[in-house]
Biopython code that builds the backbone (N, CA, C, O; Angstrom):
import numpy as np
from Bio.PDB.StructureBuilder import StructureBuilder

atoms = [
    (1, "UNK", "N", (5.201, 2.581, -17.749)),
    (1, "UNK", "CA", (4.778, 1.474, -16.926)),
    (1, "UNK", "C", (6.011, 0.837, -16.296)),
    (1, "UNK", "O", (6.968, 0.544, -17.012)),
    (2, "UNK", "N", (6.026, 0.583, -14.817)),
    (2, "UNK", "CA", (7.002, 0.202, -14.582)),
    (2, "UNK", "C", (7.310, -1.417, -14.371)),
    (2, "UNK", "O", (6.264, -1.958, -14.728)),
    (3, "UNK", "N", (8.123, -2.312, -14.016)),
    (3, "UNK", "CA", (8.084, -3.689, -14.074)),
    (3, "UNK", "C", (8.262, -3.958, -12.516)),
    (3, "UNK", "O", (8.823, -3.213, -11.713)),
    (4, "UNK", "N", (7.635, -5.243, -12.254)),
    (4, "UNK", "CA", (8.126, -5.745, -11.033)),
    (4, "UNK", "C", (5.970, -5.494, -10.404)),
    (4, "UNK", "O", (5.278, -4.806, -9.653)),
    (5, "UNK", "N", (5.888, -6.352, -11.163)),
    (5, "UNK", "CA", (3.982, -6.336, -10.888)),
    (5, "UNK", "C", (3.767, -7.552, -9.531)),
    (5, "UNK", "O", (2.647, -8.054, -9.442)),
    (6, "UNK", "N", (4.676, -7.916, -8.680)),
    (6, "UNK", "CA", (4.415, -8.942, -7.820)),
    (6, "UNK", "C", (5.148, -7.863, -6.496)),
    (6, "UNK", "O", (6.155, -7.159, -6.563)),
    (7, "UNK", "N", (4.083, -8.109, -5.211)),
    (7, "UNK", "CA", (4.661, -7.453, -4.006)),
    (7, "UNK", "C", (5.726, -8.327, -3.368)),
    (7, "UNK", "O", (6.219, -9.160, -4.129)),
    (8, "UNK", "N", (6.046, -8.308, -2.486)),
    (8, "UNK", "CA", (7.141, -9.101, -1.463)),
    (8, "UNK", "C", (6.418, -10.114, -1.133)),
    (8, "UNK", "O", (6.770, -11.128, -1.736)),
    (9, "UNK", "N", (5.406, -10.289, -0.307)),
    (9, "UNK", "CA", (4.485, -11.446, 0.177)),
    (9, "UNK", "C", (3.970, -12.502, -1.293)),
    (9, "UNK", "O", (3.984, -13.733, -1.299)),
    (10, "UNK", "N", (3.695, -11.923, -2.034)),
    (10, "UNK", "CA", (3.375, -12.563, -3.347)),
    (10, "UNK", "C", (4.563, -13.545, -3.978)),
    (10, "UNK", "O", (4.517, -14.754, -4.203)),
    (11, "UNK", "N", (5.755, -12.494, -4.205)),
    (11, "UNK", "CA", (6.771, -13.563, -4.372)),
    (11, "UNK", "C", (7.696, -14.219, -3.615)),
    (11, "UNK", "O", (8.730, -14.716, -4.061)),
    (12, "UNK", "N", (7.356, -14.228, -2.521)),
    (12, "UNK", "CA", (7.657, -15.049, -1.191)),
    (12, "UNK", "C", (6.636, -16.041, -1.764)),
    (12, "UNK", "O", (7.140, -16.795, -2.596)),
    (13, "UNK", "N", (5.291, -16.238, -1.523)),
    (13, "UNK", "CA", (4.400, -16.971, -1.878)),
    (13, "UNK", "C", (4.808, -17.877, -3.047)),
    (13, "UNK", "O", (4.466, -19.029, -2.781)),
    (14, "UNK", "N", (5.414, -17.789, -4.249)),
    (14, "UNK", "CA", (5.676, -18.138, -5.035)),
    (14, "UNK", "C", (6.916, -18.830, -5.491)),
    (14, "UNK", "O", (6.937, -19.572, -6.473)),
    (15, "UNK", "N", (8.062, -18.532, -4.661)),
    (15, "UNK", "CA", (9.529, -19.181, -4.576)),
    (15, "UNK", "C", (10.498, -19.073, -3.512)),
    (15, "UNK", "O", (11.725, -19.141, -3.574)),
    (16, "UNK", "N", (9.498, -18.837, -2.224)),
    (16, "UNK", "CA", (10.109, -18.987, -0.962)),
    (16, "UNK", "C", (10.823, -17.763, -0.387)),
    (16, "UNK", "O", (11.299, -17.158, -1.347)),
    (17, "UNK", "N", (11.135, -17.069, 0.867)),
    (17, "UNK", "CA", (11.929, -16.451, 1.297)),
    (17, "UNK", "C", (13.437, -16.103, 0.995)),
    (17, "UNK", "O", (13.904, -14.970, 0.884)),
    (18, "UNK", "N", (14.238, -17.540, 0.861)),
    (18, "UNK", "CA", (15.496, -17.410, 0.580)),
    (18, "UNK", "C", (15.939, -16.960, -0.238)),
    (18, "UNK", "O", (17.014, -16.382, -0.078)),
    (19, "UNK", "N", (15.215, -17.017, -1.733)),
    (19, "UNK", "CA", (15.340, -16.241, -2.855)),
    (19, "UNK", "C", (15.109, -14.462, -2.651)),
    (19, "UNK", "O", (15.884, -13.554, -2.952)),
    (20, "UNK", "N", (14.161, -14.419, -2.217)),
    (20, "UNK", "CA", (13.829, -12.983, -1.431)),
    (20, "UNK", "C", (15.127, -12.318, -0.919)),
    (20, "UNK", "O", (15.473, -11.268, -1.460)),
    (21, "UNK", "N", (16.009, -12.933, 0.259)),
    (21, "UNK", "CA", (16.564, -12.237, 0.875)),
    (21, "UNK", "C", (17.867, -12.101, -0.163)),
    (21, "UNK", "O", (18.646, -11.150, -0.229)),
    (22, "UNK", "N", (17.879, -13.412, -1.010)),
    (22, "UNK", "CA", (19.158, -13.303, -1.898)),
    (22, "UNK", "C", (19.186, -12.056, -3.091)),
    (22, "UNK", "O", (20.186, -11.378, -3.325)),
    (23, "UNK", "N", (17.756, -11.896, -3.846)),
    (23, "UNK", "CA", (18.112, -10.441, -4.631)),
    (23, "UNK", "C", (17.829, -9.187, -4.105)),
    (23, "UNK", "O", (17.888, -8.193, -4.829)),
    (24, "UNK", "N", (17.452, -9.098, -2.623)),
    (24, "UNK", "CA", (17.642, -8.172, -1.976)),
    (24, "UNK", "C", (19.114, -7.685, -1.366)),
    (24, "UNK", "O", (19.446, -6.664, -0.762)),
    (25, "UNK", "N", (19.738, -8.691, -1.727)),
    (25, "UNK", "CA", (21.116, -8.425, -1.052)),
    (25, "UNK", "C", (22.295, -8.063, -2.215)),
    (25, "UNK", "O", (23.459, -7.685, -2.088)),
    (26, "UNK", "N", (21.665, -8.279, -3.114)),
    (26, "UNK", "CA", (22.306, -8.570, -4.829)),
    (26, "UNK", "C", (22.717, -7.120, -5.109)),
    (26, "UNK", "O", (21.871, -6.404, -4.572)),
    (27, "UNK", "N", (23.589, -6.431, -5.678)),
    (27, "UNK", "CA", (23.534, -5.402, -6.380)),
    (27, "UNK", "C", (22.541, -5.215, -7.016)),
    (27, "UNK", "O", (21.666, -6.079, -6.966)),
    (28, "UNK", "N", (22.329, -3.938, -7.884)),
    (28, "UNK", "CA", (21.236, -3.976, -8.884)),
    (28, "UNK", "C", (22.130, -2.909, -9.994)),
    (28, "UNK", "O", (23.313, -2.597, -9.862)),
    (29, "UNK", "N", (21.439, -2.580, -10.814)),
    (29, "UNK", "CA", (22.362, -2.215, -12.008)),
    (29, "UNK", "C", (21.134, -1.689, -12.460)),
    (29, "UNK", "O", (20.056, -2.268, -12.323)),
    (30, "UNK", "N", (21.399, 0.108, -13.342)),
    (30, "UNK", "CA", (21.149, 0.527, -14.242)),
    (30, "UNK", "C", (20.490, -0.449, -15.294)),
    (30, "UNK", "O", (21.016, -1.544, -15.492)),
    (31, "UNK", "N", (19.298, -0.055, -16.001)),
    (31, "UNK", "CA", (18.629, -1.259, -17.215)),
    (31, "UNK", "C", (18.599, -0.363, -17.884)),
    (31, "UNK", "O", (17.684, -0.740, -18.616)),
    (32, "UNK", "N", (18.927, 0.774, -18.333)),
    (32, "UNK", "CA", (18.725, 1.462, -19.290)),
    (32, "UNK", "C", (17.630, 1.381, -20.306)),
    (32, "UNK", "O", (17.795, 1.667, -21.492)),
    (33, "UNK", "N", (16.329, 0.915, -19.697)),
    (33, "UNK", "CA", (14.718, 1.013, -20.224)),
    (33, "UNK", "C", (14.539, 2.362, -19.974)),
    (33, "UNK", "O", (14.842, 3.043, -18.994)),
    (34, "UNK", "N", (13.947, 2.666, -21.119)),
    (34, "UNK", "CA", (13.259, 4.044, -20.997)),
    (34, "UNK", "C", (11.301, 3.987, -20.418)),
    (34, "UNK", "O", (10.262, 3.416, -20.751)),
    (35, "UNK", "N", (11.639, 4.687, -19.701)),
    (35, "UNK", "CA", (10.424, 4.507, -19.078)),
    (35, "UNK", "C", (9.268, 5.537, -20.056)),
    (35, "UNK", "O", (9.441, 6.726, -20.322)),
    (36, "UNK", "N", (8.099, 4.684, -20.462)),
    (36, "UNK", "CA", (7.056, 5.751, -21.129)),
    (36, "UNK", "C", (6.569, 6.674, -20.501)),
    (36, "UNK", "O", (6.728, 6.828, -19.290)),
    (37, "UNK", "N", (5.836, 7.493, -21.318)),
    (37, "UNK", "CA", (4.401, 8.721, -21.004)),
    (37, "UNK", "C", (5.103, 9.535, -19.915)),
    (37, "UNK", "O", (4.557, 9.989, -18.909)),
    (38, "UNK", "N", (6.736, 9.689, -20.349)),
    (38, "UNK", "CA", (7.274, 11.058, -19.647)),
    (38, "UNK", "C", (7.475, 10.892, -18.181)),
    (38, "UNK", "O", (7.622, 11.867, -17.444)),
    (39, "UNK", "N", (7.484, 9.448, -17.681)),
    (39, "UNK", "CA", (8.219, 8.854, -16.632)),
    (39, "UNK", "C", (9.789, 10.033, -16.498)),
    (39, "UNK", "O", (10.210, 10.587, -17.514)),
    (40, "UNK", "N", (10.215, 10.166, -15.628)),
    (40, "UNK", "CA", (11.409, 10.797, -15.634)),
    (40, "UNK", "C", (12.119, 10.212, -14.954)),
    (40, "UNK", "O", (13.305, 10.538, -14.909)),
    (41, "UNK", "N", (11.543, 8.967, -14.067)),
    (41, "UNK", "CA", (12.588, 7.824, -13.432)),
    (41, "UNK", "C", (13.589, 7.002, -13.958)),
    (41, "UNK", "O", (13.444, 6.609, -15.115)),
    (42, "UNK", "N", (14.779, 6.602, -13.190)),
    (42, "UNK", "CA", (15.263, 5.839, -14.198)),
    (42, "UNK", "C", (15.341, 4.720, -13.215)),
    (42, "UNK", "O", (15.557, 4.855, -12.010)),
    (43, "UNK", "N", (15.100, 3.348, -13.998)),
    (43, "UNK", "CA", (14.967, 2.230, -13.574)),
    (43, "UNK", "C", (16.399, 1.264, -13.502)),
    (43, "UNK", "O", (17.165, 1.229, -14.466)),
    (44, "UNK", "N", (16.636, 0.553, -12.344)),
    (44, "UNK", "CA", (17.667, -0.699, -11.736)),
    (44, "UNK", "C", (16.926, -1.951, -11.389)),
    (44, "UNK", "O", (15.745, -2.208, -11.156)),
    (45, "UNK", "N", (18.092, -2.674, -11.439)),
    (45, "UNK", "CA", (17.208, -3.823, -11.197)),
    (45, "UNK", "C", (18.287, -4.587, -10.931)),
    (45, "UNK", "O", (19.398, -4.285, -11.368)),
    (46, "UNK", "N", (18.012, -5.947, -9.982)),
    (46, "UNK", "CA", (19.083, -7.003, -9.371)),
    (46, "UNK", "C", (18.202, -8.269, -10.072)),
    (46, "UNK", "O", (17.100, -8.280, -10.621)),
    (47, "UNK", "N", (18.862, -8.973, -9.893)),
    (47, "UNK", "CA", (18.258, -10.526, -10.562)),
    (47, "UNK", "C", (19.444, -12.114, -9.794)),
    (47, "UNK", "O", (20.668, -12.142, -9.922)),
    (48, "UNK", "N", (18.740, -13.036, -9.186)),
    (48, "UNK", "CA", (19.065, -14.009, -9.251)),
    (48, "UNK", "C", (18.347, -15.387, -10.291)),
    (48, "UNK", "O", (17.268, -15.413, -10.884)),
    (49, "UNK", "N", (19.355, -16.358, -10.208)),
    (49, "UNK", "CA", (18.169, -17.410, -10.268)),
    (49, "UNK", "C", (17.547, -18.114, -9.141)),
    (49, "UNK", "O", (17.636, -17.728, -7.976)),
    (50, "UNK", "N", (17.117, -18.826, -9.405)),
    (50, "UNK", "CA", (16.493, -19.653, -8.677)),
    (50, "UNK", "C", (15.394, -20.776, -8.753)),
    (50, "UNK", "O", (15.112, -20.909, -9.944)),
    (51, "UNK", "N", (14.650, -21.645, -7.972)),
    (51, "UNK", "CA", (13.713, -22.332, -8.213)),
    (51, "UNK", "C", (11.934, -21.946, -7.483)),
    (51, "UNK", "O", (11.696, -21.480, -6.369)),
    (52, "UNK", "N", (11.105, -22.272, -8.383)),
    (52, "UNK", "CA", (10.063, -22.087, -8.098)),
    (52, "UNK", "C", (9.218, -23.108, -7.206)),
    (52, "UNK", "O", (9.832, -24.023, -6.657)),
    (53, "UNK", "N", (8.106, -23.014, -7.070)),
    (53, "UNK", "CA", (7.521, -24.324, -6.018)),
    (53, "UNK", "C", (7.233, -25.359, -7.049)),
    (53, "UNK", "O", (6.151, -25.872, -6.763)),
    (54, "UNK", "N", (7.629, -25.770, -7.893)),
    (54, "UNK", "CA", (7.617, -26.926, -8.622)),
    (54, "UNK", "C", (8.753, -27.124, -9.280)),
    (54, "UNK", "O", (8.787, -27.822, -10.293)),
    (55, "UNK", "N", (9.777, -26.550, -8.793)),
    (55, "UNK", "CA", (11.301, -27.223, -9.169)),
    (55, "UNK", "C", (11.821, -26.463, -10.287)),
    (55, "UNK", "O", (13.035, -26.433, -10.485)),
    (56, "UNK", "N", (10.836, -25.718, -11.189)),
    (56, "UNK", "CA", (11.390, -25.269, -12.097)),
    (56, "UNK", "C", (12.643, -23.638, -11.939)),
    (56, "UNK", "O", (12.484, -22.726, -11.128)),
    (57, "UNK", "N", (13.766, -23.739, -12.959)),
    (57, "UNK", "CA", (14.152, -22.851, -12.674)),
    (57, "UNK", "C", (13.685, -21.665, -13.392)),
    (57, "UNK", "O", (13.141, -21.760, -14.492)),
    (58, "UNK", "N", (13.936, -20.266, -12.646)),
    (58, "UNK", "CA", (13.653, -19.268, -12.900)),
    (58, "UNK", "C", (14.466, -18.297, -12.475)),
    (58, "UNK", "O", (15.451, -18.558, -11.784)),
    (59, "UNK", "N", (14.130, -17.001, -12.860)),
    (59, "UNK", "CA", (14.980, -15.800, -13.000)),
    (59, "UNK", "C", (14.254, -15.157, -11.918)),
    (59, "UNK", "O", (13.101, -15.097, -12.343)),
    (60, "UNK", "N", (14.289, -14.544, -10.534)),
    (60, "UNK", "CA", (13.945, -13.836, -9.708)),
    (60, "UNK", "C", (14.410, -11.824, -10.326)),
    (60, "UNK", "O", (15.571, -11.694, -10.712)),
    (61, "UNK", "N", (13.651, -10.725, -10.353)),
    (61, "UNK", "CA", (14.483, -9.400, -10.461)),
    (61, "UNK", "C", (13.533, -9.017, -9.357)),
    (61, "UNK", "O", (12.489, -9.546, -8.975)),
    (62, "UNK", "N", (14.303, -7.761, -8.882)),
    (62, "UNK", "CA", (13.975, -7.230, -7.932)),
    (62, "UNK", "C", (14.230, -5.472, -8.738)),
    (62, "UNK", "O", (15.306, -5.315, -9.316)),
    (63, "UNK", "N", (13.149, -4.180, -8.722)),
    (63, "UNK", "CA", (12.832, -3.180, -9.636)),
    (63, "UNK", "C", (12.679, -2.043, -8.505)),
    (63, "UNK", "O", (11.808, -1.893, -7.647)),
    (64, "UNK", "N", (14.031, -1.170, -8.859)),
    (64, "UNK", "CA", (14.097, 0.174, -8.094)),
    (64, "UNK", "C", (14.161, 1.184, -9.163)),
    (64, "UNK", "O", (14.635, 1.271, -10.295)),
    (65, "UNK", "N", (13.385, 2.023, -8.214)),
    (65, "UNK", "CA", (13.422, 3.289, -9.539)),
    (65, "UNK", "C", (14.087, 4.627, -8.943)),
    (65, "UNK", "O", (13.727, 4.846, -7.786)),
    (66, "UNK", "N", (14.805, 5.386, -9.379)),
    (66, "UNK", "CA", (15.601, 6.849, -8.906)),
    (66, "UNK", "C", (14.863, 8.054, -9.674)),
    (66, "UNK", "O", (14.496, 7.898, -10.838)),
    (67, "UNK", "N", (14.688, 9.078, -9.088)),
    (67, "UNK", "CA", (14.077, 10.388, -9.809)),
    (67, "UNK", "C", (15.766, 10.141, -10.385)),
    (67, "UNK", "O", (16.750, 9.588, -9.894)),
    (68, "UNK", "N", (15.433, 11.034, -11.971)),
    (68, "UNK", "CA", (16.757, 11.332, -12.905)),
    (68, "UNK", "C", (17.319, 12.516, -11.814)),
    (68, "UNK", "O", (18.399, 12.299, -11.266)),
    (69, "UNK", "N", (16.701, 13.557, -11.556)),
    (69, "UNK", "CA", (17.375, 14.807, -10.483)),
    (69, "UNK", "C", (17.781, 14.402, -9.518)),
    (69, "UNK", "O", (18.562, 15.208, -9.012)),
    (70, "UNK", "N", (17.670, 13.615, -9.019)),
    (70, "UNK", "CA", (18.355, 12.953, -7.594)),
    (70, "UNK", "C", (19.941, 12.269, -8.383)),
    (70, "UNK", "O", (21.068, 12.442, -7.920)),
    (71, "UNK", "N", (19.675, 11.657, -9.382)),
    (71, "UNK", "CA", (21.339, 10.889, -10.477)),
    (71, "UNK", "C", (22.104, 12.354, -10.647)),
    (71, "UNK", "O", (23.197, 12.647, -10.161)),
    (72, "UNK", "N", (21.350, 13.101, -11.367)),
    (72, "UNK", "CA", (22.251, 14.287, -11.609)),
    (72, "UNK", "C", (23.426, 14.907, -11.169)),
    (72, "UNK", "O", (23.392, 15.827, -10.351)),
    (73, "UNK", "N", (24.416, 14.489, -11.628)),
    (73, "UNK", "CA", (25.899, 14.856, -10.660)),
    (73, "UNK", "C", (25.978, 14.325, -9.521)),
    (73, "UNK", "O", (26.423, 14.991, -8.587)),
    (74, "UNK", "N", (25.544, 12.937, -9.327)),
    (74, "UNK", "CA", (25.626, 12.634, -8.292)),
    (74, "UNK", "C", (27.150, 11.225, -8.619)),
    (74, "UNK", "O", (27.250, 10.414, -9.540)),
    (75, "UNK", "N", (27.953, 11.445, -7.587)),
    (75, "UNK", "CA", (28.798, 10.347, -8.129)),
    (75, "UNK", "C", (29.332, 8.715, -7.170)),
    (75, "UNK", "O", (30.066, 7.733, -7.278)),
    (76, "UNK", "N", (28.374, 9.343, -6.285)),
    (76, "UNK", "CA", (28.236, 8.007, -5.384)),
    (76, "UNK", "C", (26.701, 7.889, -5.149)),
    (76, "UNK", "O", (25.891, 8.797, -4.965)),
    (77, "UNK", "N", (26.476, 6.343, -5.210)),
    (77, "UNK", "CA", (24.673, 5.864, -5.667)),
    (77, "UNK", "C", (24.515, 5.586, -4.452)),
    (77, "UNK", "O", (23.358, 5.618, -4.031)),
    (78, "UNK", "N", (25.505, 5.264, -3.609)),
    (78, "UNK", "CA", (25.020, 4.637, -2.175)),
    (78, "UNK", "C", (24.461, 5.468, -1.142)),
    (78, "UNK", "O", (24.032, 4.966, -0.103)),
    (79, "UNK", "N", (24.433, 6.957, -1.404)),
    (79, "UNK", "CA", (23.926, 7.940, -0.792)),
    (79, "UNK", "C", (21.954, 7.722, -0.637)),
    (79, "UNK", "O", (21.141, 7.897, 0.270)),
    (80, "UNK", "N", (21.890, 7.283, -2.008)),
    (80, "UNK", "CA", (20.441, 6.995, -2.159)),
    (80, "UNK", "C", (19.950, 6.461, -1.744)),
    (80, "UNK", "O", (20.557, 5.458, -1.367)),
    (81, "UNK", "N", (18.053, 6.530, -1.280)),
    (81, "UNK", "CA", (17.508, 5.877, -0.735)),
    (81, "UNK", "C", (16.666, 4.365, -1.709)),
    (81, "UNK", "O", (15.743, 4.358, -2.524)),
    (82, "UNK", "N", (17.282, 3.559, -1.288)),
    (82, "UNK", "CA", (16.946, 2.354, -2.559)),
    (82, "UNK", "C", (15.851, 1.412, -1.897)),
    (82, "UNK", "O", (16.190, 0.576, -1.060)),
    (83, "UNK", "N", (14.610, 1.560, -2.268)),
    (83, "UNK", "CA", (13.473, 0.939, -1.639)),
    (83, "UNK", "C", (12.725, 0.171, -3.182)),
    (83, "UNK", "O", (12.420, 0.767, -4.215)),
    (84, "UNK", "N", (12.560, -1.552, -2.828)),
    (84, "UNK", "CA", (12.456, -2.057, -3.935)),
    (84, "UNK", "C", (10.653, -1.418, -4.012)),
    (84, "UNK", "O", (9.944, -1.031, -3.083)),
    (85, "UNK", "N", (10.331, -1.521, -5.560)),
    (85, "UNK", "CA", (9.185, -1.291, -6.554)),
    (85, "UNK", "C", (8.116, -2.653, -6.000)),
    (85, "UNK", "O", (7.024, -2.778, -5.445)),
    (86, "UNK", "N", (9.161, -3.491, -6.523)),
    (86, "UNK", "CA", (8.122, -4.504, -7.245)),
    (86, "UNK", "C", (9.255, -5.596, -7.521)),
    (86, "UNK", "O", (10.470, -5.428, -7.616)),
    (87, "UNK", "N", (8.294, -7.077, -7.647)),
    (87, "UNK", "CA", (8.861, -8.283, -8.120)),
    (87, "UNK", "C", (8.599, -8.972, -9.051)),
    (87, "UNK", "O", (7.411, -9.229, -9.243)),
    (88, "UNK", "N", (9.623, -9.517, -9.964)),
    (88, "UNK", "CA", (8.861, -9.845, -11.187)),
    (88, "UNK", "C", (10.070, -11.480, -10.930)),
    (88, "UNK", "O", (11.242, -11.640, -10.587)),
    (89, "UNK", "N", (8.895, -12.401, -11.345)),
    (89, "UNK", "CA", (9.322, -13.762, -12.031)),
    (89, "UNK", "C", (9.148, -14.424, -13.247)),
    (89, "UNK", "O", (8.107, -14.696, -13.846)),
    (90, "UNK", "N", (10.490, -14.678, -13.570)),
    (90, "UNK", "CA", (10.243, -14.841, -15.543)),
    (90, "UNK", "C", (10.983, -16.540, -15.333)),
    (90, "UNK", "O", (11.133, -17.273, -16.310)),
]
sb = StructureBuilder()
sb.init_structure("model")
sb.init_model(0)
sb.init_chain("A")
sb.init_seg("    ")
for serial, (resi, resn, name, xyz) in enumerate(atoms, 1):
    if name == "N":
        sb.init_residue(resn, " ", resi, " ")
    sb.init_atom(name, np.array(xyz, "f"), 0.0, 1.0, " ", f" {name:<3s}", serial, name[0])
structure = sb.get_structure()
């Protein structure tokens, strides 16, 4: 199962644009989650903070996933095509 259960419009909806464009712009990093039921993806992820529509703060991630055969001897990541999953707010 992968993470990041909120689309773009959803969490726009939920803590504004600016946050949006900020962990889209963020690095993202290896999470070293193993993905279940023989997933063979391996999962990244970027994270800011930020505030929600009631002031509270929160953790924005933003969830990309790579086939493992596409990583394989590969030694530059920027070659890849990195299209976010999903958005998750904690």
């Amino acid at each position: 199962m992968t993470k990041g259960n909120l689309t773009r419009d959803e969490a726009i909806e939920q803590i504004g644009e600016a946050a949006i464009t900020e962990v889209e712009n963020t690095d993202c990093n290896y999470t070293g989650r193993v993905l279940p039921d023989g997933d063979s993806r391996v999962e990244f992820s970027s994270s800011v903070l930020c505030k929600d529509q009631d002031g509270n703060r929160v953790v924005l991630s933003a969830y990309y996933y790579q086939e493992q055969d596409d990583l394989d001897g590969l030694e530059e990541l920027d070659s890849l095509h990195w299209i976010i999953e999903g958005y998750e707010i904690a």
